[in-house]
N, C-alpha and C positions, 0 to 999 in steps of 0.2 A: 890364566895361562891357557891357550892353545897349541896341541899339538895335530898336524893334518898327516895321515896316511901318505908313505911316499906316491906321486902319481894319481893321488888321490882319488887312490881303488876304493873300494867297499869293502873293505874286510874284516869290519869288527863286527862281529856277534854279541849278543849279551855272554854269552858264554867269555870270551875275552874280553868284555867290557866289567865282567867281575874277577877275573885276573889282573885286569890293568889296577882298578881298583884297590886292591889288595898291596900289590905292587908297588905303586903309588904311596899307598899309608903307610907302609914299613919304612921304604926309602928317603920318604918326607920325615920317621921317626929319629932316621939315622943321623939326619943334619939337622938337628933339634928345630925341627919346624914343626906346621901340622897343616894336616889335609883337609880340610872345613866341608869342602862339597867337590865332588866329582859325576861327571857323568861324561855322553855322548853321545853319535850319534858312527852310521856306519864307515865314515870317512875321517873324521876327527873325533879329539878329546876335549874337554873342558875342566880344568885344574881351577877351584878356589881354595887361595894356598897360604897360611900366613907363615912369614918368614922370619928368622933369628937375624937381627943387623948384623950378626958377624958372618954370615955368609956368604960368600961372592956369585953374585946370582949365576956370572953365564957358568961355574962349575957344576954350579947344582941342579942346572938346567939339562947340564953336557951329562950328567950322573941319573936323572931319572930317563931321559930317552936311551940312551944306552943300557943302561939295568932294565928297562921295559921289552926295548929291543928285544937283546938276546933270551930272556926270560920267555916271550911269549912268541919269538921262533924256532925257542927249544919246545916247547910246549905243544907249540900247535901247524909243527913243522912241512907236517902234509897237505894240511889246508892252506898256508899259505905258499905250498910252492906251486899252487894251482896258478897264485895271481901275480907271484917275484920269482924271479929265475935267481938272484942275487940277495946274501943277505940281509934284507931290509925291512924296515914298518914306516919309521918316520922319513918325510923330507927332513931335510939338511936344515929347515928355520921352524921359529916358532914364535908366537903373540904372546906378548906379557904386554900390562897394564896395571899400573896402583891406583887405586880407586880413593874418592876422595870426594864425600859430598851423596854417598850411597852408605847405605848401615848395608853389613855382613848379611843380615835376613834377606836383604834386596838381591843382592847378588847371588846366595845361597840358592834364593827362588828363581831366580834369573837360568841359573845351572841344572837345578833338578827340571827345569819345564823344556830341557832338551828331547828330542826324539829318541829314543831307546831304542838299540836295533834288535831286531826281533830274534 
């Protein structure tokens, strides 16, 4: 799963790349899911996420950018109103894919070898 920065500013820091993180594993704990591999890069995220069948994906979709959102423009309120006049982090879409014919180490390694913003 991929989420891109609205406008696809530069605004994550490691510093909110281990909030998102955090974030992420709790909210993926809520909908009896799990977070396998997270990382990113200064303009987007990258979620390897395994999911419960009884989920309906685009809620749980609509429930981690939104808990993300608000969470890390409460948090990190001053720094981002450098780069959004308007309450925002994500665009409005995002990249999902079910993999199939890759082991979880693959994609695991695929995820951690993202650029890490400094």
């Amino acid at each position: 799963m991929v989420f891109v920065t609205k406008y696809r500013k530069k605004v994550i820091t490691s510093e909110i790349l281990q909030q998102l993180n955090k974030i992420f594993d709790e909210t993926c704990s809520k909908w009896e899911c799990e977070l396998v591999e997270f990382n990113g890069e200064v303009d987007h995220v990258h979620l390897l996420i395994t999911f419960n069948p009884k989920v309906q994906l685009s809620k749980f979709i609509a429930n981690l950018k939104t808990v993300s959102s608000r969470l890390i423009r409460r948090d990190f309120a001053d720094y981002l109103a450098r780069f959004y006049t308007k309450p925002l982090l994500w665009t409005g879409s995002y990249f999902v894919a079910s993999c199939g014919g890759v082991t979880i180490e693959q994609l695991k390694e695929y995820v951690e070898h993202q650029s890490t913003p400094i």
